[in-house]
KOLTORTI-763088 format. One line per field, with one value per residue (C-alpha): y, z, x; residue number from 1; chain. Coordinates in Angstrom, 1 decimal. Layout:
<rs>
v: [Y, ...];
w: [Z, ...];
u: [X, ...];
n: [NUM, ...];
chain: [A, ...];
</rs>
This chain:
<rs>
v: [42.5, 45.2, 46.1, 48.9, 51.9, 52.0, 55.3, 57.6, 57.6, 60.5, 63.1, 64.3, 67.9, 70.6, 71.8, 75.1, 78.3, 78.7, 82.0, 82.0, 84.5, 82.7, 84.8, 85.5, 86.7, 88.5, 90.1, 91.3, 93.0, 95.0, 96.2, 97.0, 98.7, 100.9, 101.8, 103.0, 105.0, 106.1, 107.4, 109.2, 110.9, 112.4, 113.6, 115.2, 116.4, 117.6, 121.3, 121.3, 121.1, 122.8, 125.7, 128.9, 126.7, 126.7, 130.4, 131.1, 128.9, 129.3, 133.2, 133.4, 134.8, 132.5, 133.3, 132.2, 129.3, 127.8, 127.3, 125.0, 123.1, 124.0, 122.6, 119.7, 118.9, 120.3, 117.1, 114.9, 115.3, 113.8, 111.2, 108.5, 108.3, 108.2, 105.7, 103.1, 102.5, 102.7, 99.8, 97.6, 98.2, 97.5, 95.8, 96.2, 94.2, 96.9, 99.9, 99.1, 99.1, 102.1, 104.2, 103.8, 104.4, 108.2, 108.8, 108.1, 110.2, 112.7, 112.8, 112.8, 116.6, 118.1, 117.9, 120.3, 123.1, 126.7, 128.6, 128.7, 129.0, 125.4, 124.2, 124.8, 123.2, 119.9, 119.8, 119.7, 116.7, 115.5, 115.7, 114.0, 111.0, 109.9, 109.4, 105.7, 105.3, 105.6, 103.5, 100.6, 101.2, 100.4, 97.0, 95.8, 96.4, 94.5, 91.6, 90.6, 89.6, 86.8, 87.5, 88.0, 90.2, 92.7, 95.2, 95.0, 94.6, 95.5, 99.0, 100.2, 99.8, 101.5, 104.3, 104.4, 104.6, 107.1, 109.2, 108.9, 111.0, 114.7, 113.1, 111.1, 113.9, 116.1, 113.9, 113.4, 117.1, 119.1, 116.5, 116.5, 120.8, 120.6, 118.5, 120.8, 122.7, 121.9, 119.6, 118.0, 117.3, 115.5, 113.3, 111.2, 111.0, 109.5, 107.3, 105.9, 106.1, 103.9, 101.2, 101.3, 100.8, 97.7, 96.7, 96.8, 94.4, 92.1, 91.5, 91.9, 92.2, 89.4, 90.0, 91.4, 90.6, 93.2, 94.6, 96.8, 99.9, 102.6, 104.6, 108.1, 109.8, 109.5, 111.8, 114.3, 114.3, 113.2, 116.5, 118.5, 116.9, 117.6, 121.2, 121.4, 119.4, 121.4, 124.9, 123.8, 122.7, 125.8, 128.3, 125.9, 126.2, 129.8, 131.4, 132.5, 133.9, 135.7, 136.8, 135.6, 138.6, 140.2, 138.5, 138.6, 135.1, 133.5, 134.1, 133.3, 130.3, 129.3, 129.7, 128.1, 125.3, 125.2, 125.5, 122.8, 120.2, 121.5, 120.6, 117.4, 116.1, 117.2, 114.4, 112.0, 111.4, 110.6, 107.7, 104.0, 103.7, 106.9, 108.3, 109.7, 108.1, 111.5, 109.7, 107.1, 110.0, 112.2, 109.3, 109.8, 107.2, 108.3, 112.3, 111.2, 109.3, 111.8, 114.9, 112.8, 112.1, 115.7, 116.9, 114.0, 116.4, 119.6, 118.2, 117.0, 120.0, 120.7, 118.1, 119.0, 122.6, 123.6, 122.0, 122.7, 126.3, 127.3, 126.1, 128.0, 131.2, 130.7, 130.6, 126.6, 124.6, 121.0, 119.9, 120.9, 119.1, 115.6, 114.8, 115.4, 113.8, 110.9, 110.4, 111.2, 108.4, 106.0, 106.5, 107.0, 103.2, 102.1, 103.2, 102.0, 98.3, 99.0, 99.5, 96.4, 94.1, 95.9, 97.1, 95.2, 96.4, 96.8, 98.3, 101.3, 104.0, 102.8, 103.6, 107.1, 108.1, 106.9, 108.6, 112.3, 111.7, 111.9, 114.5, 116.5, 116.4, 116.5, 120.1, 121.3, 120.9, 122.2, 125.6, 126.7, 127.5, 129.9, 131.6, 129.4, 126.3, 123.7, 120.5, 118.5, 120.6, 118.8, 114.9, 113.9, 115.9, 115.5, 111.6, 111.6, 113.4, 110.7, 107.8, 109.4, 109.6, 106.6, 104.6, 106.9, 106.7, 102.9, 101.9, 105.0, 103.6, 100.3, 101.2, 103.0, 100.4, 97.7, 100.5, 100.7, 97.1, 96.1, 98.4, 96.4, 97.2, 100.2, 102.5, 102.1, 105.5, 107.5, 106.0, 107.6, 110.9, 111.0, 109.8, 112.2, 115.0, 114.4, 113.5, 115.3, 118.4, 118.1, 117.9, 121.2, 123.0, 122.1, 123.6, 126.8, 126.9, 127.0, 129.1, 131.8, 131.8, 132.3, 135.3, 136.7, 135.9, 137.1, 140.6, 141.0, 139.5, 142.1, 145.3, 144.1, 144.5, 147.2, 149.7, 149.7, 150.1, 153.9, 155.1, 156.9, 154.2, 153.3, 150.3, 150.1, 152.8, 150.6, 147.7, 149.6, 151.1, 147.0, 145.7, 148.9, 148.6, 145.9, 148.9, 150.9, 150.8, 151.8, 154.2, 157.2, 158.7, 158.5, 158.7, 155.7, 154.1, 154.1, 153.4, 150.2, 149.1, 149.6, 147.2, 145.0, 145.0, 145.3, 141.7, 140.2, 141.3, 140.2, 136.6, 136.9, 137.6, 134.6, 132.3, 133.0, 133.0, 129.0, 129.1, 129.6, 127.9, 124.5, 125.6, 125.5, 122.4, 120.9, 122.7, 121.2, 117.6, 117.7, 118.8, 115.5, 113.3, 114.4, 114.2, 110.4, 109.4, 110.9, 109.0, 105.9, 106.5, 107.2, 103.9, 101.9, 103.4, 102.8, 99.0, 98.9, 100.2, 97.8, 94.9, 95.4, 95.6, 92.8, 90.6, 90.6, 87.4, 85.0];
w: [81.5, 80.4, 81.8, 84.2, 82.1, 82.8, 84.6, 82.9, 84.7, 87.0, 85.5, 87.0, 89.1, 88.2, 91.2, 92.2, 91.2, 93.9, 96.0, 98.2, 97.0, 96.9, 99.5, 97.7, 95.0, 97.7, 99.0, 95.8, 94.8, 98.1, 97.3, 93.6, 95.4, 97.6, 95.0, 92.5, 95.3, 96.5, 92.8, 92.2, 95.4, 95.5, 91.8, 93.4, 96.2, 95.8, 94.6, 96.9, 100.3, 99.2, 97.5, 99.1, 98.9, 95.1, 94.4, 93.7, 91.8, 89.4, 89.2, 90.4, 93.3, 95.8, 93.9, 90.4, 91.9, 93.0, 89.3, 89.2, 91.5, 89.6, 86.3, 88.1, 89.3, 86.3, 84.1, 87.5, 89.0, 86.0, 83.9, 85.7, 84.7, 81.0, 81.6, 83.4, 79.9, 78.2, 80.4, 79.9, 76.4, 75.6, 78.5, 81.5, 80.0, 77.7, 79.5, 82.1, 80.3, 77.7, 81.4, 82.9, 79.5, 79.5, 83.1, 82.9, 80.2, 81.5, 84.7, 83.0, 81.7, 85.2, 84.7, 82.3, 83.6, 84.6, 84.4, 85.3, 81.9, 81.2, 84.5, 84.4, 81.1, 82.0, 85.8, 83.9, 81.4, 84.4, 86.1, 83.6, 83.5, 87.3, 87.0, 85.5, 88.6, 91.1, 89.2, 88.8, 92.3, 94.1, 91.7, 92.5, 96.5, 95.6, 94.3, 97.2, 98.8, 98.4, 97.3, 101.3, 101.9, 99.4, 100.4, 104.2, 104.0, 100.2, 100.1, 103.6, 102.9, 99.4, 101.1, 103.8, 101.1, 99.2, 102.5, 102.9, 99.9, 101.4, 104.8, 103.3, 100.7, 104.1, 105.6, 102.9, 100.7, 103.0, 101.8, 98.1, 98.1, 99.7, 96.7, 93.9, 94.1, 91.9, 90.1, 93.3, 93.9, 90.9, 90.4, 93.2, 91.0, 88.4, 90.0, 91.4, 87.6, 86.4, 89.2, 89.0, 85.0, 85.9, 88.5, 85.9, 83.4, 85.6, 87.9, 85.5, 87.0, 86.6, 83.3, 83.4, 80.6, 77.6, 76.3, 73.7, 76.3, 74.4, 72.8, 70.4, 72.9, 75.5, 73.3, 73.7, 77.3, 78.6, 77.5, 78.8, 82.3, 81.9, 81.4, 83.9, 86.6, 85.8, 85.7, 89.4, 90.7, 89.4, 91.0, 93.9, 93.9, 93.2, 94.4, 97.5, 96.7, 93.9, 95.9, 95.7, 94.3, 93.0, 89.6, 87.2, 85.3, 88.7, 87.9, 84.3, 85.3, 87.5, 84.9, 82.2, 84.3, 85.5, 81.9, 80.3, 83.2, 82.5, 79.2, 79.9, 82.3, 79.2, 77.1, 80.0, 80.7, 76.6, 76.9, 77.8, 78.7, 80.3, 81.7, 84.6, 85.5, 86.8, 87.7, 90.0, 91.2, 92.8, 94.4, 98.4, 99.1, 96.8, 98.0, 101.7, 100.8, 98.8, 101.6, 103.9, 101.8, 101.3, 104.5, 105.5, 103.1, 104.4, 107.8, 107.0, 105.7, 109.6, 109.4, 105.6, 105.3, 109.3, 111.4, 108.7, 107.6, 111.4, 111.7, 108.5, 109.6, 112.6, 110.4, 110.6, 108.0, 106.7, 108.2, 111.6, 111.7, 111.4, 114.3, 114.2, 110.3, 111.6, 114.6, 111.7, 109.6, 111.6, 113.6, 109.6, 109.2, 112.4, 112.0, 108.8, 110.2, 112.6, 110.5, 107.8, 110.8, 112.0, 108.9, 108.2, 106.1, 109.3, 111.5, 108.7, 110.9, 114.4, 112.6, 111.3, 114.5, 116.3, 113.3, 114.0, 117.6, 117.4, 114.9, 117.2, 120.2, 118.1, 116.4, 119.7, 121.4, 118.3, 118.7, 121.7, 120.4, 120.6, 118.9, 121.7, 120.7, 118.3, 116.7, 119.7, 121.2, 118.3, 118.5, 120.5, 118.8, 115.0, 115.7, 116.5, 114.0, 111.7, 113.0, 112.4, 109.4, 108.8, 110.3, 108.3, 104.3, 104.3, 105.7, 103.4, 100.1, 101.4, 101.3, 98.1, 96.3, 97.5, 96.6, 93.1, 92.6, 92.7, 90.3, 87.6, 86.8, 84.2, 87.1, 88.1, 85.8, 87.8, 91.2, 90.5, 89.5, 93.2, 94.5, 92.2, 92.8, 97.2, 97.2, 94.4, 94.3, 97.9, 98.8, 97.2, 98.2, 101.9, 101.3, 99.7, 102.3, 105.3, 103.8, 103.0, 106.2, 108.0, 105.9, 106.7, 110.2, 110.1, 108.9, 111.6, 114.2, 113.0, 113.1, 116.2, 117.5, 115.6, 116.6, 120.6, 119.4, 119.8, 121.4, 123.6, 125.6, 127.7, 127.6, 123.5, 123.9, 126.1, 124.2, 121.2, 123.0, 123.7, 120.1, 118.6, 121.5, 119.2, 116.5, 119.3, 119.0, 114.7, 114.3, 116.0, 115.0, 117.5, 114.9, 112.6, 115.9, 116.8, 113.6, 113.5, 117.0, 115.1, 112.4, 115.0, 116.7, 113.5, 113.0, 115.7, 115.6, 112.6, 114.2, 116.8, 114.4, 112.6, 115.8, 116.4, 112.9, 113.0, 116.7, 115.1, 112.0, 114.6, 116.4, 112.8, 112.0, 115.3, 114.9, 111.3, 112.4, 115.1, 113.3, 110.8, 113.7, 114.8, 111.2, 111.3, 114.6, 113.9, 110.2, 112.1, 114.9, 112.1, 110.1, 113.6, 114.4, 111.1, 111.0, 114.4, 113.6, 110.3, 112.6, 114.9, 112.1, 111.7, 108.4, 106.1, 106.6, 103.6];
u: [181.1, 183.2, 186.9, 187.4, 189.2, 192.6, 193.1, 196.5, 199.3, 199.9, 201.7, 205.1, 204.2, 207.0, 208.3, 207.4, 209.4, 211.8, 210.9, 213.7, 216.7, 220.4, 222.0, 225.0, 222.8, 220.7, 223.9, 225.1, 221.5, 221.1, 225.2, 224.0, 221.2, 223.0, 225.2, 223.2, 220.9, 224.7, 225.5, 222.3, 221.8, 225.1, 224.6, 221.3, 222.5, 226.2, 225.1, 222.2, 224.2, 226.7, 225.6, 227.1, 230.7, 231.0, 229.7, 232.9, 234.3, 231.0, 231.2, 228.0, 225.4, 223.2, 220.9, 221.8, 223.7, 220.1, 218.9, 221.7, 219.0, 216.0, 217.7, 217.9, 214.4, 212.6, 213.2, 213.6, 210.1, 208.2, 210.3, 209.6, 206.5, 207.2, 210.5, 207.8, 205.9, 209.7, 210.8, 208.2, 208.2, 211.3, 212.7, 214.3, 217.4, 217.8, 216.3, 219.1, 222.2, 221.4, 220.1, 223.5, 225.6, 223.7, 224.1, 228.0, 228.5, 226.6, 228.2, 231.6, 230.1, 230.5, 234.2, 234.8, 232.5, 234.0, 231.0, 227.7, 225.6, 227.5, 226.5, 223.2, 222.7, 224.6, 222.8, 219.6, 220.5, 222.2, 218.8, 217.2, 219.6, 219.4, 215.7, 216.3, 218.8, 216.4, 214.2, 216.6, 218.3, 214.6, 213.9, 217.5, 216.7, 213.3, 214.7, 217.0, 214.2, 211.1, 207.6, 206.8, 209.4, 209.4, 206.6, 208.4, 211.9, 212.5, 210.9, 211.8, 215.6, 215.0, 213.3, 216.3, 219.1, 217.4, 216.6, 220.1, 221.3, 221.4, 223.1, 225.8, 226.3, 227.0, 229.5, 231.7, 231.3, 234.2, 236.5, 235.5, 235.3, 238.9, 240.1, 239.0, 235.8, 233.1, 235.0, 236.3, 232.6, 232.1, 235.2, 233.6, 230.2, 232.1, 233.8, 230.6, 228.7, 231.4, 231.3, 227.4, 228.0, 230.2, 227.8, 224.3, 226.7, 227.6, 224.7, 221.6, 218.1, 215.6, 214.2, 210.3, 207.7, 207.7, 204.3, 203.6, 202.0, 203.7, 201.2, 201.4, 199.6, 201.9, 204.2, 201.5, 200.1, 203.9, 205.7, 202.4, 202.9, 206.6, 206.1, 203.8, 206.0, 209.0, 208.1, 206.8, 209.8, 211.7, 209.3, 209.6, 213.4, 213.4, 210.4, 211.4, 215.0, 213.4, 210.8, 207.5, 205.4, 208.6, 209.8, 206.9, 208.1, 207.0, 203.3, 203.6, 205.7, 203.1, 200.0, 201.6, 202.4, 198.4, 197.5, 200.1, 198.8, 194.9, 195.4, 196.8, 194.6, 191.5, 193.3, 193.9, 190.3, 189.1, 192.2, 191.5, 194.9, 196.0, 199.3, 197.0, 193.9, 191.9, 189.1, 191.0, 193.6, 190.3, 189.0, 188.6, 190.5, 193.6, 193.0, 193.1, 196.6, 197.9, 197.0, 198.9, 201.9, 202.1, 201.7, 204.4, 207.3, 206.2, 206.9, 210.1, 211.8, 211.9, 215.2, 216.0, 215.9, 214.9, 217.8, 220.8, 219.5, 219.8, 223.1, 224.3, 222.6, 225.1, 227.6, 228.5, 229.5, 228.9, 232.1, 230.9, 227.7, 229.5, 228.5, 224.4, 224.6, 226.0, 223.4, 220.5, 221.8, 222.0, 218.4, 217.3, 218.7, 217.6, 213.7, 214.1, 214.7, 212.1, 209.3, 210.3, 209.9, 206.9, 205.5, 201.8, 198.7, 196.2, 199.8, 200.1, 197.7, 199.4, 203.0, 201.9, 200.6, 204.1, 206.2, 204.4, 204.4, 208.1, 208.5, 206.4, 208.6, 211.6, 210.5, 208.7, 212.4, 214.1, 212.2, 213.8, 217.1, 219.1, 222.4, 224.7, 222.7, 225.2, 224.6, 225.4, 222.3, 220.3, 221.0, 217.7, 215.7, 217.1, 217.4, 213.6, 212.9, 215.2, 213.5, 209.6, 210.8, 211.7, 208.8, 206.7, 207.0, 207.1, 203.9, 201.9, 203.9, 202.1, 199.3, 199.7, 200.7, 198.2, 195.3, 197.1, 197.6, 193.7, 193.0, 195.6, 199.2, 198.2, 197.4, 201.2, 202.0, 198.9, 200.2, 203.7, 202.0, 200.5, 204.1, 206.3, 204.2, 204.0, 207.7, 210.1, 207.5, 206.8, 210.2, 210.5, 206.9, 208.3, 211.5, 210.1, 207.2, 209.5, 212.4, 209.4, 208.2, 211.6, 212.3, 208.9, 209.7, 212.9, 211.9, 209.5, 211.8, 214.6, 212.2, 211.4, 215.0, 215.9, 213.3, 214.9, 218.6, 219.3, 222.2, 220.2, 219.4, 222.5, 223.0, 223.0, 225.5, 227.6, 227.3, 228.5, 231.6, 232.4, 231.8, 233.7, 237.1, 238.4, 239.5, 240.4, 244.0, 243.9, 240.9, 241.2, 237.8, 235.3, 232.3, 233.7, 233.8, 230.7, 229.9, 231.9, 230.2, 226.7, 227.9, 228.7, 225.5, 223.2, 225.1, 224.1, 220.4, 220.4, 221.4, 218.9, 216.0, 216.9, 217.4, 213.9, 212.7, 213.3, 212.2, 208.7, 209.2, 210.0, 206.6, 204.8, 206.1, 205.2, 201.7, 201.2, 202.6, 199.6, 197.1, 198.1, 198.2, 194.5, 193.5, 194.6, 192.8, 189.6, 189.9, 191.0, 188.1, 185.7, 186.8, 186.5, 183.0, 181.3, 182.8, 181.3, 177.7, 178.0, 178.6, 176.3, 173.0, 171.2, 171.8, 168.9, 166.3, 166.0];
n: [1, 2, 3, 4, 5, 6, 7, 8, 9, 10, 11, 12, 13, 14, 15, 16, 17, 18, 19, 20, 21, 22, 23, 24, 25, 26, 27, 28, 29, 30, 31, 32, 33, 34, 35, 36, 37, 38, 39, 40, 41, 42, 43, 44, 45, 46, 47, 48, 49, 50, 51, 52, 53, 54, 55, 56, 57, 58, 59, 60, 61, 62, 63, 64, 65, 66, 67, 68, 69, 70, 71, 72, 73, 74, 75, 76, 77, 78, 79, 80, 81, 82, 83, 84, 85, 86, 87, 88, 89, 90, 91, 92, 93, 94, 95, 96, 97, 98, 99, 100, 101, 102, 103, 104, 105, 106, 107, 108, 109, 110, 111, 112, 113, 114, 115, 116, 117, 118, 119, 120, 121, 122, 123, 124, 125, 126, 127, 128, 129, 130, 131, 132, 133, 134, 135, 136, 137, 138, 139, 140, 141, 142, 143, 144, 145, 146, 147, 148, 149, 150, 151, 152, 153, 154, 155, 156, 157, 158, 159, 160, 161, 162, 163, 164, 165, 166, 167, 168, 169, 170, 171, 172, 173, 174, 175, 176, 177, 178, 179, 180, 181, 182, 183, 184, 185, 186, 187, 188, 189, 190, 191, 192, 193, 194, 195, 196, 197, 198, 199, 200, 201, 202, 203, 204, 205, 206, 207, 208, 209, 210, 211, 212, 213, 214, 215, 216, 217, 218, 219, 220, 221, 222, 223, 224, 225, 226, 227, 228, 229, 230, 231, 232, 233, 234, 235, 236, 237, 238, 239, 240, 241, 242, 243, 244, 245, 246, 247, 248, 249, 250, 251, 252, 253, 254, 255, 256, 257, 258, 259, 260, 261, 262, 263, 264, 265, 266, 267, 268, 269, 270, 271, 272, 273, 274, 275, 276, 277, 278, 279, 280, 281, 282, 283, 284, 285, 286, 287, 288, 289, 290, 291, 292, 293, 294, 295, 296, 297, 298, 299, 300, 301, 302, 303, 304, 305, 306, 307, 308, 309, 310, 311, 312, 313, 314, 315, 316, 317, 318, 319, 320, 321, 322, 323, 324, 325, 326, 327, 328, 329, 330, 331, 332, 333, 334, 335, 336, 337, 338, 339, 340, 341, 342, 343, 344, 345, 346, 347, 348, 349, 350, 351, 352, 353, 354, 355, 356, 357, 358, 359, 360, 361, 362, 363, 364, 365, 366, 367, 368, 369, 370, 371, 372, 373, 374, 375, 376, 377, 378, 379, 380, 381, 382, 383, 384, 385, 386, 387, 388, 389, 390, 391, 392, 393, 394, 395, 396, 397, 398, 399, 400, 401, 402, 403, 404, 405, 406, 407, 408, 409, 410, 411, 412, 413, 414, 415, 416, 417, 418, 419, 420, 421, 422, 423, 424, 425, 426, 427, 428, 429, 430, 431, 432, 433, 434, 435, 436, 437, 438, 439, 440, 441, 442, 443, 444, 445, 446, 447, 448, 449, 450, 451, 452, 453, 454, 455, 456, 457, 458, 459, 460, 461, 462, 463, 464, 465, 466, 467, 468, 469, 470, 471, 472, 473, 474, 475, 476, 477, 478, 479, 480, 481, 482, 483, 484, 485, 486, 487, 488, 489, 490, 491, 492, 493, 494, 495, 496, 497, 498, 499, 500, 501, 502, 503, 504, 505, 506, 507, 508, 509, 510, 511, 512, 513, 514, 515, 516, 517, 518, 519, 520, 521, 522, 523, 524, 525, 526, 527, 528, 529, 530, 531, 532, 533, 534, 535, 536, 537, 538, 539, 540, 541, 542];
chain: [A, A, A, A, A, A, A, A, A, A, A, A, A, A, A, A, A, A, A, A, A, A, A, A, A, A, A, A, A, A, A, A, A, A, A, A, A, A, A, A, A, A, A, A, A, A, A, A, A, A, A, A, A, A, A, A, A, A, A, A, A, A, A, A, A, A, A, A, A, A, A, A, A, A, A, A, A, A, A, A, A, A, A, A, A, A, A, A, A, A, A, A, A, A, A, A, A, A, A, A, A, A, A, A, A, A, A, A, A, A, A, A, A, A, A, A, A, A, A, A, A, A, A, A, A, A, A, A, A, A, A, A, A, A, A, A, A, A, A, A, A, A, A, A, A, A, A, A, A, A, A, A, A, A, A, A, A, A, A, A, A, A, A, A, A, A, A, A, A, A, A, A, A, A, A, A, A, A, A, A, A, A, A, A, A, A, A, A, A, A, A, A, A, A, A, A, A, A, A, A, A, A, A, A, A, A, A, A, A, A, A, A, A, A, A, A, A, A, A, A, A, A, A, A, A, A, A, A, A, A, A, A, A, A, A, A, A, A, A, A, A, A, A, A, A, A, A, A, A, A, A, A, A, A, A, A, A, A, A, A, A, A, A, A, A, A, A, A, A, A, A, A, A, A, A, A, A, A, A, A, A, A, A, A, A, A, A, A, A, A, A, A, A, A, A, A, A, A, A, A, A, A, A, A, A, A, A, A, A, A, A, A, A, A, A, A, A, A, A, A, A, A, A, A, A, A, A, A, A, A, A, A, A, A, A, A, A, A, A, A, A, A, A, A, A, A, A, A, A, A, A, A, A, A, A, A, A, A, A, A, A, A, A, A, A, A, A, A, A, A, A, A, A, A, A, A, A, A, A, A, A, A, A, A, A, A, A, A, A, A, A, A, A, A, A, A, A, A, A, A, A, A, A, A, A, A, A, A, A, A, A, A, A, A, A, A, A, A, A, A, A, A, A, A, A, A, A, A, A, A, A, A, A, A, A, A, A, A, A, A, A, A, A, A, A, A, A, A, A, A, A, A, A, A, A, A, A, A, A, A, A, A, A, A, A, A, A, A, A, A, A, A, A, A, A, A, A, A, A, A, A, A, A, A, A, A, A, A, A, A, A, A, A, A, A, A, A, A, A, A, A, A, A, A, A, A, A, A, A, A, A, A, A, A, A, A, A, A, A, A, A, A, A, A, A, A, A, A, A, A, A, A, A, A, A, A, A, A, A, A, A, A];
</rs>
């Protein structure tokens, strides 16, 4: 009779990889988060909110203080795709340190600037350096948290700190122009580049596994998509100070930019590995997200160009609006919570139809203003607007990402095309689309006006007599006068044109927001219906 085998000894089971952050490390990640999205937004956003301030100290007009913006976005808006492959190439270790190193020393640039040729050539290397911050700024938010967390928690406070780059840069600019101008704008910045710089060496990310995905085609298509990305954020930027149908380089601008991303997009598709998949981004599926990403940053402008260019065309400056920036950051931070504890895969619909629902009323109430309205006017509607916001980004980068992650990790460079292009270029299109429409607005507004202010009339020629009594007592000349009173007047139309300018851009806004929400609940009926019909067939017999 033969012996039983003698069964092997159980082997001792590793224990499972931890997935619960320390929270001192935790801590210390969302600080070196906040940091680095604190550093790069105020080296994005310093000229932008402050541009008529620093005119002077550049030498220069509105107008040719803006490319100081467009050199800025024109690298910005595509080189994250490219840095993507770079990191897991060579590693994020190492893609980290030598990132911050070049955005230090380029920051250290702005401080010995006078004029504006030099600015504009350091603001666009300086453009092209923060797009590794915003990179590294996101994974550090990501890793405070556990797998569970990440997609919730993890990306909505990313999205909040980097929705809070124009705001902060609000609060604290009067207090940085008052030091020293331009360079009293940028002594902050590199301050902050060297504490982030300290920060990346002392607190390294977890390392992520390197592969070989650089390939020489990417040094073809990348500088095509480059081109193409940049001359659309500087006709973006400048288009509508320049005049749209005015400057001839906007239309060639504008095809070379079609043609350098035609010609990209020829080479994409013959690749196995491509930087855009052009199959996968004209899907439905991707089209629907990336219509509603889009139309989420045209929207927005309302807050980010709307709100604060109505308040400059009444003359008020940054430091004034303390008040109304403060109530928008913290309704920013507060939907922000919100929507990580509510934010769920099947919730993602429900969210975007509460997020427009508020931006609605909030730019439906911000369209009946008027020249006597201030910021204190503003704080319902702006924080609704903050806090649709808010509950709105997270929930559609969701479902971005989960679309992008069953395909495999190498369509993470064609999901950041569709996010670039709907949230650096949108940012801009939304920009450029409302300023246009204000000025058109504005013009008709003002002809309008214009056309019943004869002194004929009465009551003009009082109100002229009132504006004019204030030179009474040195100008003896009843024609220079009159004429003085006319000034006056022609001023305030002018005001009055442009108070209702925004009126109706607020209206458009609301319009556009509505016609977005309806598009989203007949999808979402149309989704419901056909899983209902599906249900309800009978299953095939065997």
């Amino acid at each position: 009779m033969s012996q039983p085998a003698t069964q092997p000894a159980p082997q001792p089971t590793a224990p499972p990889p931890p997935t619960d952050v320390p929270l001192a490390r935790a801590l210390a990640c969302i600080g070196a988060s906040v940091l680095l999205w604190l550093t790069q937004g105020m080296g994005m956003n310093l000229i932008a909110v402050n541009t008529p301030q620093i005119q002077g100290a550049l030498g220069a007009t509105l107008n040719e203080t803006n490319w100081l913006i467009a050199a800025y976005m024109a690298p910005n808006v595509s080189l994250t795709i490219l840095l993507t492959k770079v990191r897991t190439h060579f590693g994020l270790r190492r893609f980290a340190e030598i990132s911050i190193a070049i955005f230090v020393a380029v920051s250290a640039l702005h401080l010995v600037v006078f004029d504006l040729q030099s600015a504009v050539m350091v603001r666009f290397f300086a453009g092209a350096a923060a797009s590794p911050m915003s990179t590294l700024a996101f994974l550090y938010m990501l890793e405070a948290f556990p797998p569970a967390r990440k997609m919730s928690w993890g990306l909505s406070m990313a999205l909040a700190c980097s929705a809070a780059g124009p705001i902060v840069a609000r609060l604290i600019s009067p207090v940085l122009l008052d030091i020293g101008h331009w360079h009293g704008l940028y002594i902050l910045e590199v301050g902050l580049a060297l504490m982030a710089f300290c920060t990346i060496y002392l607190l390294p990310l977890t390392p992520i596994p390197r592969a070989p995905v650089l390939h020489w085609l990417d040094f073809i298509s990348y500088p095509l998509i480059a081109t193409g990305f940049g001359l659309l954020a500087v006709v973006f930027s400048l288009g509508r100070y320049y005049w749209w149908f005015e400057a001839p380089w906007i239309g060639a601008c504008l095809a070379a930019a079609l043609a350098a991303i035609g010609l990209a997009a020829a080479i994409e598709l013959n690749r196995h590995t491509p930087l855009m998949n052009i199959r996968w981004l004209i899907s439905p599926e991707i089209v629907h997200f990336t219509l509603i990403l889009l139309a989420f940053r045209i929207v927005l402008a309302e807050q980010t160009s709307g709100a604060q260019g109505l308040f400059q065309a009444l003359g008020l400056l940054n430091e004034q609006s303390t008040g109304l920036n403060l109530t928008i950051l913290a309704c920013t931070i507060l939907g922000s919570v919100t929507c990580a504890m509510l934010t769920r895969p099947e919730r993602v619909n429900t969210l975007h139809i509460v997020a427009l629902s508020l931006i609605i009323a909030g730019a439906w109430m911000d369209g009946h203003a008027t020249s006597q309205t201030r910021p204190a006017d503003m704080y319902l509607s702006q924080a609704m607007i903050a806090f649709g916001g808010a509950l709105f980004l997270p929930p559609a980068m969701l479902n971005g990402l989960t679309m992008t992650m069953r395909q495999g990790p190498t369509y993470m460079t064609s999901f950041l095309v569709v996010f670039l292009f709907t949230q650096s270029l949108g940012g801009l299109m939304g920009s450029a689309f409302l300023g246009s429409f204000v000025i058109l607005r504005e013009k008709f507004h003002s002809s309008q006006i214009v056309e019943h202010i004869t002194l004929a009339n009465p009551m003009v020629a009082e109100r002229v007599h009132q504006l004019s009594a204030a030179y009474g007592k040195v100008l003896t000349d009843g024609q220079l006068l009159n004429a003085e009173g006319l000034a006056f007047l022609s001023q305030q139309a002018t005001r009055e044109a442009n108070v209702l300018a925004y009126n109706d851009a607020f209206l458009l806004i609301a319009a556009l927001a509505s016609l977005a929400l309806a598009f989203i609940l007949l999808h979402s009926g149309y989704v419901w219906l056909r899983a209902r019909l599906a249900a309800r067939q009978p299953a095939p017999a065997a």
